[in-house]
Steps between C-alpha positions, in 0.01 A plus 500: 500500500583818434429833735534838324454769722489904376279804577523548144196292359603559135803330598356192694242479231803514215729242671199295591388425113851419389611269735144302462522533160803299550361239722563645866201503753550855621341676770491894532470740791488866500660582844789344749214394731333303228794335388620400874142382562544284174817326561385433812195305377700344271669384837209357665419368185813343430535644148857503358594874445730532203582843445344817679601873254399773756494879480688636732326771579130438583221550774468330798816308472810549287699261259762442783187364728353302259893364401537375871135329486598350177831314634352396800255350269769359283414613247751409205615815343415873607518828291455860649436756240553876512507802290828589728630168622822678650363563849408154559706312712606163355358202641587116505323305201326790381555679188510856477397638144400876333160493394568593141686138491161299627380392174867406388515314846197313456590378116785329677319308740 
């Protein structure tokens, strides 16, 4: 499964359709609450996260806070995007990315 979590709907909606169009089962969320509240289920549920791509800066709860959730989950692979990825501090198994690379980061995957 895969989370995508952004206050940006355009881009939840965007990532959403290509990734499904490629086979994924994707879930989006518009806020850092939603997506902690998510992975979480998924927890309970015992639902394999694969990859969570979070904004980094979002209501309620930011990508670092949702990043945390996400590895205590275990989930596989993490990516924290930002329009100004500089001031965010690296962190273990996460990758760090500028927003203008997301697409290009999600052809890869």
């Amino acid at each position: 499964m895969i989370i995508i979590a952004d206050d940006n709907r355009d881009q939840v909606d965007t990532l959403t359709d290509i990734l499904e169009s490629d086979g994924y089962q994707v879930e989006g969320v518009y806020d850092g609450e939603q997506a902690i509240d998510l992975i979480n289920r998924y927890v309970r549920e015992n639902i394999q996260i694969d990859l969570v791509i979070t904004d980094m800066y979002m209501p309620n709860a930011n990508g670092l806070d949702v990043a945390v959730a996400a590895k205590k989950a275990g989930a596989k692979k993490i990516i924290i995007n930002s329009s100004d990825p500089t001031g965010i501090p690296p962190m273990e198994g996460v990758t760090i990315i500028d927003k203008s690379n997301l697409l290009e980061a999600v052809a890869k995957l």
